[in-house]
KOLDO-795191 format. One record per residue (C-alpha): residue number from 1; chain; x, y, z. Coordinates in Angstrom, 1 decimal. Example, Ala and Ser with C-alpha at 12.3 -4.5 7.8 and 13.67 -1.06 7.14 Angstrom:
# KOLDO-795191
<atom k="1" c="A" px="12.3" py="-4.5" pz="7.8"/>
<atom k="2" c="A" px="13.7" py="-1.1" pz="7.1"/>
***
This chain:
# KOLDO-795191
<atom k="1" c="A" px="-5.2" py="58.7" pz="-0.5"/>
<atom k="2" c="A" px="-5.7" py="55.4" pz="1.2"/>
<atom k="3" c="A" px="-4.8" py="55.8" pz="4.9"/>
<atom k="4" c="A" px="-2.5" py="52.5" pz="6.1"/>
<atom k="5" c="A" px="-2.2" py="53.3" pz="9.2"/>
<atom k="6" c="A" px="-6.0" py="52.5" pz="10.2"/>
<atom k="7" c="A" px="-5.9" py="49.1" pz="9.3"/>
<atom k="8" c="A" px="-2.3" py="47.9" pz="8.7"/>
<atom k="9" c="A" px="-3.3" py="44.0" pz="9.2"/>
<atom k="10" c="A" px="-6.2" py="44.4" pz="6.7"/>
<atom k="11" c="A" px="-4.7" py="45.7" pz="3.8"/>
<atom k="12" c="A" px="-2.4" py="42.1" pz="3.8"/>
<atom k="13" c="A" px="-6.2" py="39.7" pz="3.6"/>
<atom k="14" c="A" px="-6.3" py="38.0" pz="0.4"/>
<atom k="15" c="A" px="-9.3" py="36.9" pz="-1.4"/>
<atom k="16" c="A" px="-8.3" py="32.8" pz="0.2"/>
<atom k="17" c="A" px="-8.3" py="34.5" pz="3.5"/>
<atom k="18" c="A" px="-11.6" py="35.8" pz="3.3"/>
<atom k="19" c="A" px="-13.2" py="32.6" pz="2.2"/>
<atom k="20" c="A" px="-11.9" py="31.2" pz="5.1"/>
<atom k="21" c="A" px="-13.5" py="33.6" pz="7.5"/>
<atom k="22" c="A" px="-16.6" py="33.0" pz="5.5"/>
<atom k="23" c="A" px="-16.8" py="29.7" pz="7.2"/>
<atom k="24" c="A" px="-17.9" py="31.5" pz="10.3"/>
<atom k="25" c="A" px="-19.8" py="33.9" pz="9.1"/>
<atom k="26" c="A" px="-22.6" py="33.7" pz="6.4"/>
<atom k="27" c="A" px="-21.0" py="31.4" pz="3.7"/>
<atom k="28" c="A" px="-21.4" py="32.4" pz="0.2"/>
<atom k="29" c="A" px="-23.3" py="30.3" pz="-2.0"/>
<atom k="30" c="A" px="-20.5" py="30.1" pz="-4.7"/>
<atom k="31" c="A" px="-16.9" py="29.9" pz="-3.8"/>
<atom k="32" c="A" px="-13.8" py="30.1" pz="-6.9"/>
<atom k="33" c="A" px="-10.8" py="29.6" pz="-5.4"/>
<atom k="34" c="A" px="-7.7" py="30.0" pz="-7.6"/>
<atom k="35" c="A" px="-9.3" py="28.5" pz="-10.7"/>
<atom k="36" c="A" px="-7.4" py="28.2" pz="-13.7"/>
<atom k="37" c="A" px="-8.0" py="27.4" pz="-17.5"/>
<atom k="38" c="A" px="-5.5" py="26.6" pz="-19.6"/>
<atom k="39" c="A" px="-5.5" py="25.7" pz="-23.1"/>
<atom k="40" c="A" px="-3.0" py="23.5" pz="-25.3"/>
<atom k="41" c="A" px="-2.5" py="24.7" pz="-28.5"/>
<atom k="42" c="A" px="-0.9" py="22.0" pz="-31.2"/>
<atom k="43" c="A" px="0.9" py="24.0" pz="-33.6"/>
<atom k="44" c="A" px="2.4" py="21.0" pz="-35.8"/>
<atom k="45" c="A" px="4.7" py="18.2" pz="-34.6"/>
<atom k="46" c="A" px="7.0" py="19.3" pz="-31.5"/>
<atom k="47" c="A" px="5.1" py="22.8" pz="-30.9"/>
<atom k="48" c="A" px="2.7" py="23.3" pz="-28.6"/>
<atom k="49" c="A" px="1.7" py="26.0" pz="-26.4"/>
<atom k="50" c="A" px="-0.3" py="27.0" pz="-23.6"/>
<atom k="51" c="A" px="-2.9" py="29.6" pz="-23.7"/>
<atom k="52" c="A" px="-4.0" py="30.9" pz="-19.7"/>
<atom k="53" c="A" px="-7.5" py="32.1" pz="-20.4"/>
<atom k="54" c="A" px="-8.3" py="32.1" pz="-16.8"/>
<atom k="55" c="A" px="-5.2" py="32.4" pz="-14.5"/>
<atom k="56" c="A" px="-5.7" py="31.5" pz="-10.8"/>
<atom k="57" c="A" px="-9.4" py="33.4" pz="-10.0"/>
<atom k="58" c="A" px="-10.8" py="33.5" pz="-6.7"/>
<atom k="59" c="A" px="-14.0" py="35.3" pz="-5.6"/>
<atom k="60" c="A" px="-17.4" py="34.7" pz="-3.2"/>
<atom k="61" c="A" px="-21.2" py="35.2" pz="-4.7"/>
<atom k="62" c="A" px="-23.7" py="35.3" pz="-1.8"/>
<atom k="63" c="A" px="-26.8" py="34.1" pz="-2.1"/>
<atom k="64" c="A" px="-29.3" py="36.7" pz="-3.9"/>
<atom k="65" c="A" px="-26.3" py="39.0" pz="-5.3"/>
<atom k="66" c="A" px="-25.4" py="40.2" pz="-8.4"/>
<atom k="67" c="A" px="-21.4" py="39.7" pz="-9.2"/>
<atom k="68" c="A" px="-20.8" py="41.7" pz="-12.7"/>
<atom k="69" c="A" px="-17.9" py="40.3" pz="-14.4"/>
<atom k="70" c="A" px="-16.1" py="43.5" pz="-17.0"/>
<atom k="71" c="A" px="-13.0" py="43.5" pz="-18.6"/>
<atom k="72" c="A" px="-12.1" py="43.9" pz="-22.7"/>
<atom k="73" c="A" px="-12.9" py="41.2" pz="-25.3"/>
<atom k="74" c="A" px="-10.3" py="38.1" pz="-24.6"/>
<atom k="75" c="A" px="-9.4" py="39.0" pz="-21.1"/>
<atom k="76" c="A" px="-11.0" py="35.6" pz="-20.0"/>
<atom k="77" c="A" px="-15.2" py="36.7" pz="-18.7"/>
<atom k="78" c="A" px="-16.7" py="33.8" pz="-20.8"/>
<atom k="79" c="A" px="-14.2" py="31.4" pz="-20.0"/>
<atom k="80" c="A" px="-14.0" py="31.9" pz="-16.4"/>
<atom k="81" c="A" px="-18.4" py="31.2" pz="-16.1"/>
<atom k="82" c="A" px="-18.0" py="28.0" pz="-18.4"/>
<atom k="83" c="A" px="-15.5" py="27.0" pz="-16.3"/>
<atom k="84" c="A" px="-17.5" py="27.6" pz="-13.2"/>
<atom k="85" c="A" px="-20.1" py="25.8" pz="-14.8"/>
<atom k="86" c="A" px="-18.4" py="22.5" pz="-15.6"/>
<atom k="87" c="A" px="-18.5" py="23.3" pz="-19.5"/>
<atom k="88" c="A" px="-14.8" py="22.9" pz="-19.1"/>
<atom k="89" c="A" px="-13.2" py="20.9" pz="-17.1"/>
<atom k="90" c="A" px="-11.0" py="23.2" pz="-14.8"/>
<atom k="91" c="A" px="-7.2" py="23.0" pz="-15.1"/>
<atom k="92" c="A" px="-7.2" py="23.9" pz="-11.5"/>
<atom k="93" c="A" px="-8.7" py="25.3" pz="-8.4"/>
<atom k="94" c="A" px="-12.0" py="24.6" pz="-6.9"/>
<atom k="95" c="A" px="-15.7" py="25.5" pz="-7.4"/>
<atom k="96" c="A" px="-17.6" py="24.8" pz="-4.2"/>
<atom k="97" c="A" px="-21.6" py="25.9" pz="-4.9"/>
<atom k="98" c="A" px="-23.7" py="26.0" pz="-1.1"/>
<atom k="99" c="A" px="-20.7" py="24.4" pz="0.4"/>
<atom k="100" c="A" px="-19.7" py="21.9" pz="-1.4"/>
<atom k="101" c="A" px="-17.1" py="21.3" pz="-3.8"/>
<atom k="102" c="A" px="-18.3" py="20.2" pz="-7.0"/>
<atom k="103" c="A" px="-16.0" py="17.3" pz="-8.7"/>
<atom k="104" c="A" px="-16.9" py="13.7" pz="-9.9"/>
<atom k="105" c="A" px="-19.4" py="13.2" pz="-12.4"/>
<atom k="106" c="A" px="-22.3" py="12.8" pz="-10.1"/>
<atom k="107" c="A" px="-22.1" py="16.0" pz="-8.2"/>
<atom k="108" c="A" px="-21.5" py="18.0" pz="-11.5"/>
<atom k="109" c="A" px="-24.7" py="16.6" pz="-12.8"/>
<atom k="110" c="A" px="-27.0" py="17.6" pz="-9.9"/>
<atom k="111" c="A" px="-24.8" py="21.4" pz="-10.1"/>
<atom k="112" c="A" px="-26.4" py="21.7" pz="-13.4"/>
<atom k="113" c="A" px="-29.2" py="21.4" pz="-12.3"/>
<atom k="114" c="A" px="-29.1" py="24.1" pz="-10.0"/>
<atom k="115" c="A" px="-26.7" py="26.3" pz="-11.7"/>
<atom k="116" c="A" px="-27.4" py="27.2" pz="-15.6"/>
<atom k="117" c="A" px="-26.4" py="29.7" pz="-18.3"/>
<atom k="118" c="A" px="-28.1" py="32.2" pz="-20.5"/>
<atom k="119" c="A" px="-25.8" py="32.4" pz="-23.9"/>
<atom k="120" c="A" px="-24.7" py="35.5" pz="-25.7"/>
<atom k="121" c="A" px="-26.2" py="34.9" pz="-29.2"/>
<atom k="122" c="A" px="-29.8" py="34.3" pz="-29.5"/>
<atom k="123" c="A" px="-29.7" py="33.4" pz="-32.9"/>
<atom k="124" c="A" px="-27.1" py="30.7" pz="-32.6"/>
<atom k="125" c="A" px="-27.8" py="29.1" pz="-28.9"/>
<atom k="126" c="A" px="-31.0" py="28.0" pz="-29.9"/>
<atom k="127" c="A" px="-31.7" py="24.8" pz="-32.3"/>
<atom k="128" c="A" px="-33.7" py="26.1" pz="-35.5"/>
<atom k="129" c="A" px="-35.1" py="22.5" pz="-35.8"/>
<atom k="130" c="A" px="-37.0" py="22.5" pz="-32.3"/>
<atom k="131" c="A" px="-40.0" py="24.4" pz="-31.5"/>
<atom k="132" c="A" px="-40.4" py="26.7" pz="-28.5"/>
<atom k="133" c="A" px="-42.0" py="24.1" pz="-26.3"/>
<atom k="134" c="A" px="-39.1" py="21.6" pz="-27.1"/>
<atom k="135" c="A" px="-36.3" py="24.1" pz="-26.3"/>
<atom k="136" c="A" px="-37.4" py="25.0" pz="-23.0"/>
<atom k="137" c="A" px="-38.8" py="21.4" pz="-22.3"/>
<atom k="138" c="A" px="-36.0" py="19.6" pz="-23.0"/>
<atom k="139" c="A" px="-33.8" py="20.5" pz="-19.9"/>
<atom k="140" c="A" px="-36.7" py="19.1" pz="-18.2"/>
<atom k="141" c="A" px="-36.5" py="15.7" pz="-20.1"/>
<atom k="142" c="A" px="-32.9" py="15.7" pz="-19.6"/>
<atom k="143" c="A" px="-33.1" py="16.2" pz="-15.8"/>
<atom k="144" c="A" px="-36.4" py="14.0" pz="-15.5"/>
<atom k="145" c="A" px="-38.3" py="16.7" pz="-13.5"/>
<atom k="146" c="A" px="-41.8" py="15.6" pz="-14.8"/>
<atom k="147" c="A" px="-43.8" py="12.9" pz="-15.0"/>
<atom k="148" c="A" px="-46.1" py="13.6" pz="-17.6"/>
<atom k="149" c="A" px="-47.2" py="15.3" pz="-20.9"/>
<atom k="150" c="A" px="-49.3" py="17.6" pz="-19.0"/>
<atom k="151" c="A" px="-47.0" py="18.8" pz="-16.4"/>
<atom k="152" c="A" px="-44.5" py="19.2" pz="-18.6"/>
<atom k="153" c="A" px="-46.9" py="21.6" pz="-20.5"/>
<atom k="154" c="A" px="-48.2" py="23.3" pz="-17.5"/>
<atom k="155" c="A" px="-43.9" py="23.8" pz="-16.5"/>
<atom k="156" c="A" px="-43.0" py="24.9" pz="-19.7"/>
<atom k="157" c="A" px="-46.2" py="28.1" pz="-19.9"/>
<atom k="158" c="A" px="-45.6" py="29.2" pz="-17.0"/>
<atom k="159" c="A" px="-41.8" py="30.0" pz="-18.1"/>
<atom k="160" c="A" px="-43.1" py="30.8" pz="-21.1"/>
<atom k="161" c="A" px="-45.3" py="33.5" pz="-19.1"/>
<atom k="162" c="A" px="-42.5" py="34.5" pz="-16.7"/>
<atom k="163" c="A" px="-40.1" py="35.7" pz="-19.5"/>
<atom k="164" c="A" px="-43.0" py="37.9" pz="-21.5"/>
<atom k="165" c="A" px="-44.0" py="35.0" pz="-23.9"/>
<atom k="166" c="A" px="-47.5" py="34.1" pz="-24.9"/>
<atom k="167" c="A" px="-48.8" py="30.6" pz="-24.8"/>
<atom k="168" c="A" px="-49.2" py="30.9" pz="-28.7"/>
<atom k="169" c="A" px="-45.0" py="30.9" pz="-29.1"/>
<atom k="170" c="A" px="-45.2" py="27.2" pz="-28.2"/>
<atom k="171" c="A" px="-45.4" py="25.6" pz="-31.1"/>
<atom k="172" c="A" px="-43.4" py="28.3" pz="-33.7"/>
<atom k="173" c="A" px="-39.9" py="28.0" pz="-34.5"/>
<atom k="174" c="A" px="-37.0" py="30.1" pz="-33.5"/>
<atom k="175" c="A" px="-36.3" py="32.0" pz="-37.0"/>
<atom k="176" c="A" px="-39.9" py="33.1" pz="-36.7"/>
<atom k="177" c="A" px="-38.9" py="35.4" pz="-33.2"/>
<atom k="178" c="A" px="-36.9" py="38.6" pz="-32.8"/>
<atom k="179" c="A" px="-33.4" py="38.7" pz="-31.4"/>
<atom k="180" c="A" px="-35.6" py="39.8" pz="-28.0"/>
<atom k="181" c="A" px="-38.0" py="37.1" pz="-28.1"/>
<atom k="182" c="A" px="-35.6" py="34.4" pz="-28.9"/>
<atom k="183" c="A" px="-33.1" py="35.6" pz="-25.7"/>
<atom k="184" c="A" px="-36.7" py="35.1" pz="-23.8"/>
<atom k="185" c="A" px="-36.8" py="32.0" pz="-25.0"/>
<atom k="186" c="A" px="-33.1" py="31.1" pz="-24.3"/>
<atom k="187" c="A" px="-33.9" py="32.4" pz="-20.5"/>
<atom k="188" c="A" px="-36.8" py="31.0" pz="-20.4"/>
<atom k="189" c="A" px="-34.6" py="27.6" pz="-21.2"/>
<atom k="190" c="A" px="-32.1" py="28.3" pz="-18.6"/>
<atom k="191" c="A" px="-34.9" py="28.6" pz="-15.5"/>
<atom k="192" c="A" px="-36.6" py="25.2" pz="-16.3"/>
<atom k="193" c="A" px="-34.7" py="23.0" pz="-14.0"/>
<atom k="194" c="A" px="-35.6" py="26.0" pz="-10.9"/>
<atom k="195" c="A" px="-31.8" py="27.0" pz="-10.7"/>
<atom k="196" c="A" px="-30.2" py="29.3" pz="-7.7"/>
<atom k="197" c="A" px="-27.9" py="30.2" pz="-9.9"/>
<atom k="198" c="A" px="-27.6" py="31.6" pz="-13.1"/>
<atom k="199" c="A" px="-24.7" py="32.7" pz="-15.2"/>
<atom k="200" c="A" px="-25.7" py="35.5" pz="-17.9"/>
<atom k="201" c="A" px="-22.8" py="35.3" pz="-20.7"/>
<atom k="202" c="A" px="-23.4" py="38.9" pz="-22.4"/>
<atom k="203" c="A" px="-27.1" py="37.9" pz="-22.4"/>
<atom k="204" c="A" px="-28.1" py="41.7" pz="-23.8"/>
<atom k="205" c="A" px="-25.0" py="42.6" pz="-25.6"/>
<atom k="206" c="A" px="-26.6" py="41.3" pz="-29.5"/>
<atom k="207" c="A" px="-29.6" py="43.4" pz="-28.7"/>
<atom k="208" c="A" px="-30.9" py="46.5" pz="-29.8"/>
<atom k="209" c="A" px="-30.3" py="49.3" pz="-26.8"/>
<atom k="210" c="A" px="-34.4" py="49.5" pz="-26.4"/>
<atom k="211" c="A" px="-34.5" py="45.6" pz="-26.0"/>
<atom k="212" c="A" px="-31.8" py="45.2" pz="-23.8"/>
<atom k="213" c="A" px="-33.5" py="47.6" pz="-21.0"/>
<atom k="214" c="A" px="-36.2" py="45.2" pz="-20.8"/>
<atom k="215" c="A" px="-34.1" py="42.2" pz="-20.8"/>
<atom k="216" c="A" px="-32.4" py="44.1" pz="-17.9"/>
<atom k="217" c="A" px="-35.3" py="44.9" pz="-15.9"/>
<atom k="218" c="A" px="-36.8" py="41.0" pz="-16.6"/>
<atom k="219" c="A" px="-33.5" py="39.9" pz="-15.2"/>
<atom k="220" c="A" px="-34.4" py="41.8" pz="-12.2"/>
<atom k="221" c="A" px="-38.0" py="41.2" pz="-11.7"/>
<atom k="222" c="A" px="-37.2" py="36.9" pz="-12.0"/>
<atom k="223" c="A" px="-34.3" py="37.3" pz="-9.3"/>
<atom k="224" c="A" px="-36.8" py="38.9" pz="-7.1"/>
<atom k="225" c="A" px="-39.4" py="36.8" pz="-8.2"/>
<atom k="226" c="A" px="-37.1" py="33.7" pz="-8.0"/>
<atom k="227" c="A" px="-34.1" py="34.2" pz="-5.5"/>
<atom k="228" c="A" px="-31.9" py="33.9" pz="-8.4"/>
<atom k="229" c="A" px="-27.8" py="34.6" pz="-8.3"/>
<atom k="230" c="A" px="-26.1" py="35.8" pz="-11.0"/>
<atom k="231" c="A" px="-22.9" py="36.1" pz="-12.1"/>
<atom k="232" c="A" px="-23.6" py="38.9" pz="-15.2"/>
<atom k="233" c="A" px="-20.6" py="38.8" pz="-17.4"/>
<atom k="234" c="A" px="-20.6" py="41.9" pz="-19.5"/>
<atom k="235" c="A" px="-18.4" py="44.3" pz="-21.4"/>
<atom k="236" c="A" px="-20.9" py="47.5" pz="-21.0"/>
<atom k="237" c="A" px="-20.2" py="49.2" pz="-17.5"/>
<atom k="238" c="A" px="-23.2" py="51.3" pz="-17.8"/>
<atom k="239" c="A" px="-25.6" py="47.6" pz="-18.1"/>
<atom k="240" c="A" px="-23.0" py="46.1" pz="-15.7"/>
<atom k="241" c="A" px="-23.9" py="49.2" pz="-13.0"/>
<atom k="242" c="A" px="-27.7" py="49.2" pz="-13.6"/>
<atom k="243" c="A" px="-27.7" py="45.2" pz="-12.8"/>
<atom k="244" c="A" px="-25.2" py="44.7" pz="-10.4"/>
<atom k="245" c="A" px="-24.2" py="44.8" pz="-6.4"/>
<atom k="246" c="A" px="-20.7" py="44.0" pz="-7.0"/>
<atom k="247" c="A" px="-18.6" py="44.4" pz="-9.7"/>
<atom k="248" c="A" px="-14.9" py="42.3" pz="-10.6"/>
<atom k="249" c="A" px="-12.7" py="43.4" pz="-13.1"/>
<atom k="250" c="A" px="-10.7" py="41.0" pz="-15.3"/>
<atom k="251" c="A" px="-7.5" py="41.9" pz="-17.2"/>
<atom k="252" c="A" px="-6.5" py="39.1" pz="-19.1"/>
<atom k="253" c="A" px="-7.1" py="36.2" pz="-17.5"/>
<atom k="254" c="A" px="-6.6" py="37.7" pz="-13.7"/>
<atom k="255" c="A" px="-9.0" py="39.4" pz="-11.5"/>
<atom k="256" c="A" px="-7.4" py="43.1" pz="-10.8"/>
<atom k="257" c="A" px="-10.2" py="44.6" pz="-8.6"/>
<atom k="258" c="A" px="-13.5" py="43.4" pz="-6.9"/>
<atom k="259" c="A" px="-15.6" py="45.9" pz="-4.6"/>
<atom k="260" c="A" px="-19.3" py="47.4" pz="-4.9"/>
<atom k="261" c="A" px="-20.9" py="48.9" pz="-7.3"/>
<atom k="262" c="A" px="-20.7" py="52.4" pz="-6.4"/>
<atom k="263" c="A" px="-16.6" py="52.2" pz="-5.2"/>
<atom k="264" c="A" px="-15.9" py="51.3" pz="-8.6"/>
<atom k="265" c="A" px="-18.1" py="53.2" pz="-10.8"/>
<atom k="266" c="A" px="-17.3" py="56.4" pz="-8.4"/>
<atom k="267" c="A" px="-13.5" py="55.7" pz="-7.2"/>
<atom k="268" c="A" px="-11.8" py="52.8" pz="-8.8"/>
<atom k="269" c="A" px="-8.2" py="52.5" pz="-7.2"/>
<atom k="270" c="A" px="-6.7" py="50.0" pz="-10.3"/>
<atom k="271" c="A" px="-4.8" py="51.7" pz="-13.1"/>
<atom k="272" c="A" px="-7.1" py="49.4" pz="-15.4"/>
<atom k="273" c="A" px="-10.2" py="49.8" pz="-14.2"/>
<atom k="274" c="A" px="-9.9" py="54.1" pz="-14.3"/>
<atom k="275" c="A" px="-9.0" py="54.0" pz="-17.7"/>
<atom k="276" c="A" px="-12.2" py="51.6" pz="-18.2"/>
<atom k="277" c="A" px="-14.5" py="54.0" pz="-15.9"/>
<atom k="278" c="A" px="-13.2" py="57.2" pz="-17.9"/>
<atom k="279" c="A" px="-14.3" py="55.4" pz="-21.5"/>
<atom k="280" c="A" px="-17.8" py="55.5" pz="-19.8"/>
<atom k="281" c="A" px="-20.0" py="58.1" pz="-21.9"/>
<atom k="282" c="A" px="-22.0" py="60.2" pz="-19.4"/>
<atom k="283" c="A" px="-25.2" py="61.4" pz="-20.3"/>
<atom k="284" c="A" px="-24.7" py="65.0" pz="-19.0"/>
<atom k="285" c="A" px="-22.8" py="66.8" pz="-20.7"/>
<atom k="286" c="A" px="-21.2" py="68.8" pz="-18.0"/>
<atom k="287" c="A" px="-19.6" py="65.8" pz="-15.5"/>
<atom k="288" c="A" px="-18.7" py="64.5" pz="-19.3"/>
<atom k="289" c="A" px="-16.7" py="67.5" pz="-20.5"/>
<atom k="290" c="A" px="-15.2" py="67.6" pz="-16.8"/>
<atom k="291" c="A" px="-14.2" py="63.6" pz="-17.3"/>
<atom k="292" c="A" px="-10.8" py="63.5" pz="-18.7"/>
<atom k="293" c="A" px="-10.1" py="59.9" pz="-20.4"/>
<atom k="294" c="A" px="-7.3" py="57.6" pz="-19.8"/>
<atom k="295" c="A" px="-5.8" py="56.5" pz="-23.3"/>
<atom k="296" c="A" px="-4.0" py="53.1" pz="-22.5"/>
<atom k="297" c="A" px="-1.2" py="52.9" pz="-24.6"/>
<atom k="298" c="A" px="-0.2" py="50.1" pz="-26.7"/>
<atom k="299" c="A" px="-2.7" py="46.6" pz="-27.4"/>
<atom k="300" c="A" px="-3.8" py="44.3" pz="-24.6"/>
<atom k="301" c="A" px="-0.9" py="41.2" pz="-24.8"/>
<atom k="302" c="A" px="-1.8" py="37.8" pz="-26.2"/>
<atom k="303" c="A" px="-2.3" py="35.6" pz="-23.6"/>
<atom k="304" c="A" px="-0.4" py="33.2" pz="-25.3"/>
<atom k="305" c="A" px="2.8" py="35.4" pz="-24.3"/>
<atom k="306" c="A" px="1.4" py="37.2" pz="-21.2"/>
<atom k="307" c="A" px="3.9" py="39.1" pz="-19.9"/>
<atom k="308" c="A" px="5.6" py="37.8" pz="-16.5"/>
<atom k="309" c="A" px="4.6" py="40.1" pz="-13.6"/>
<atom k="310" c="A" px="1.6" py="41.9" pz="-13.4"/>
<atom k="311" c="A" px="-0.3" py="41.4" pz="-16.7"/>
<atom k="312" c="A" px="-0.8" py="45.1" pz="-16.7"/>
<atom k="313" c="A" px="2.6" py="46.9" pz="-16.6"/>
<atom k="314" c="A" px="2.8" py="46.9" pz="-20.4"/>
<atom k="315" c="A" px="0.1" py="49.2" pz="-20.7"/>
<atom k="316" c="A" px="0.2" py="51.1" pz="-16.9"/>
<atom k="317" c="A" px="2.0" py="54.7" pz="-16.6"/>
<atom k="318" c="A" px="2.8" py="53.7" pz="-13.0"/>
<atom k="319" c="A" px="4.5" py="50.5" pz="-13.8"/>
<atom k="320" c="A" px="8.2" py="50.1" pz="-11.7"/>
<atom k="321" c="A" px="10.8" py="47.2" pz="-11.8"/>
<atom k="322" c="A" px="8.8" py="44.9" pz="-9.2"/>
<atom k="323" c="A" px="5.4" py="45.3" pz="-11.2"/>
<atom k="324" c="A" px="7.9" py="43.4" pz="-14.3"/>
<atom k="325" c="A" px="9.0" py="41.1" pz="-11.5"/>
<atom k="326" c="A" px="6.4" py="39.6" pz="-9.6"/>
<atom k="327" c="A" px="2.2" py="39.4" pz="-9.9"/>
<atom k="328" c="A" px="0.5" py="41.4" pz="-7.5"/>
<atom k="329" c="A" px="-1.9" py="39.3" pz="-5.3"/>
<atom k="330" c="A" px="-5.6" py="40.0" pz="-5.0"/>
<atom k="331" c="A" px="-5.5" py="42.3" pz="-1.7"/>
<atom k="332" c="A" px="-7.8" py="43.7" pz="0.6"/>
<atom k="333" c="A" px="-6.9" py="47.3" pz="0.7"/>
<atom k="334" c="A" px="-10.5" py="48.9" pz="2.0"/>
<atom k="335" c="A" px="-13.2" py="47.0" pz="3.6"/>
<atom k="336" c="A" px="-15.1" py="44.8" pz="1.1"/>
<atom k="337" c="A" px="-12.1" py="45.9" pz="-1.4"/>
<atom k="338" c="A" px="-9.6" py="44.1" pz="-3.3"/>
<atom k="339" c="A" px="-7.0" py="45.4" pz="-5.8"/>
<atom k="340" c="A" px="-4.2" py="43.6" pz="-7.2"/>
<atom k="341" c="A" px="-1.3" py="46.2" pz="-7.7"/>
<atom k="342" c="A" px="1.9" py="46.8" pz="-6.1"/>
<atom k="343" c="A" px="1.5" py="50.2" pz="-6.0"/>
<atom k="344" c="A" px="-2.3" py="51.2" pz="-5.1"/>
<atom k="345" c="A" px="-1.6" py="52.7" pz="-2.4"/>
<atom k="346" c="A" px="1.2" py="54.8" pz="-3.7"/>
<atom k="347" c="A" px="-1.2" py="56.2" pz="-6.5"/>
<atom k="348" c="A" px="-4.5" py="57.1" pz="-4.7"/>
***
């Protein structure tokens, strides 16, 4: 049980009051506060509708961390880090990247350059037409960051050598690579322009399982290497646990619960995210025969008729009148802890 009565004032902090205490303290080196993405949908003359894919999101990344980013397919994950990125123009809300906010054309363009993205697919991400040398070189052209034919060569082997590549690759084609090499190639792409941050869309989930450990451990070995931050969006908890320092969990379009690794993974306090830790499969078979998993009943809801309240209550055996009223805010409720849900305190 969570006790209340140690910290009373605490458990009331939301994710906004936190920021703002970051101010005096070590500041984060990406701030999201209450971003939103909405989509219009034309459905023919007079019909139109709007689909929340990212519904009023706020969380910190210090510099150096790993922030893993889980929830089902269509709850929002790639959304939300396109978003962050500019990809999409926000509907609302702010990103503010080493303290300051990033709006206006100008500042986006010199936020690309520091923050980037490494794409889910391999095979479609990268442009059959160009060689290996033009993929990775050509954020470089675009950003101007050489001045010559023989720097840019020299920049683009020694990313080429970072990811696992040999010099050799250069000139061959894409189709001519495995789905490992060519996500190699797409990182190696996405570190040309020296980046702080980095945003990893699913980057192992088209991978075979003995590929995607050493995609993992690469990822590793370049953010010690490179000071990188990453925000590793991901559906596998068992990749998202290996890789990560903190985890957030996403429920269609809303963040439900954000703490470490290891007080989600070993006591997650959202109804969600215990049914998502209890689908886990656990390599010994004892701790897996003792796991007893949470079936969720019913589908996740279409965003395009999310329900009103907490987007959960549909599916959540603990769901009461106020969970169908009003949306839980993102709450402090340990230290380092947040949970959105009326009731977690009730039911831990």
């Amino acid at each position: 049980m969570l006790d209340e009565s140690k910290n009373p004032v605490k458990k009331e902090k939301t994710m906004n009051d936190i920021q703002n205490d970051n101010k005096n303290n070590q500041a984060p080196l990406l701030q999201v506060k209450n971003l939103k993405q909405y989509f219009q949908l034309n459905n023919g003359f007079f019909s139109n509708q709007i689909l929340k894919a990212v519904d009023d999101i706020s969380f910190d990344i210090m510099k150096g961390e790993t922030l893993g980013l889980v929830g089902e397919s269509g709850c929002g994950k790639t959304t939300a880090g396109r978003t962050i990125l500019h990809l999409y123009k926000p509907t609302a809300g702010d990103v503010i990247f080493d303290g300051e906010k990033i709006e206006g054309r100008q500042k986006i363009e010199a936020f690309r350059q520091k923050a980037t993205m490494v794409f889910q697919d391999p095979y479609s991400s990268l442009d059959p037409r160009m060689t290996v040398s033009d993929i990775i070189g050509e954020p470089l052209d675009v950003q101007k960051l050489v001045s010559n034919a023989s720097e840019r060569r020299e920049r683009i082997l020694y990313l080429m050598d970072k990811v696992g590549l040999n010099s050799e690759h250069a000139a061959r084609y894409a189709h001519e690579f495995s789905g490992g090499q060519r996500q190699r190639v797409g990182i190696a792409r996405a570190l040309a322009t020296r980046p702080e941050f980095v945003v990893c869309d699913e980057p192992v989930s088209a991978l075979d399982v003995s590929i995607q450990a050493q995609i993992i451990n690469m990822f590793e070995q370049l953010q010690e290497d490179l000071g990188l931050t990453y925000l590793f969006i991901a559906h596998d908890l068992l990749v998202v646990r290996h890789i990560s320092s903190r985890i957030a969990v996403m429920y269609l379009g809303h963040l439900v619960e954000l703490a470490s690794r290891d007080a989600i993974c070993d006591k997650p306090l959202h109804p969600y995210t215990k049914a998502l830790m209890s689908a886990v499969p656990m390599p010994d078979p004892k701790v897996a025969r003792a796991n007893k998993r949470i079936s969720l009943s019913g589908e996740i809801p279409s965003p395009l008729h999310a329900p009103k309240g907490c987007p959960f209550h549909t599916r959540c055996p603990h769901a009461t009148d106020a969970c169908k009223e009003s949306m839980p805010a993102l709450r402090e409720v340990e230290s380092g802890r947040f949970v959105a849900c009326h009731r977690v305190e009730e039911i831990n």
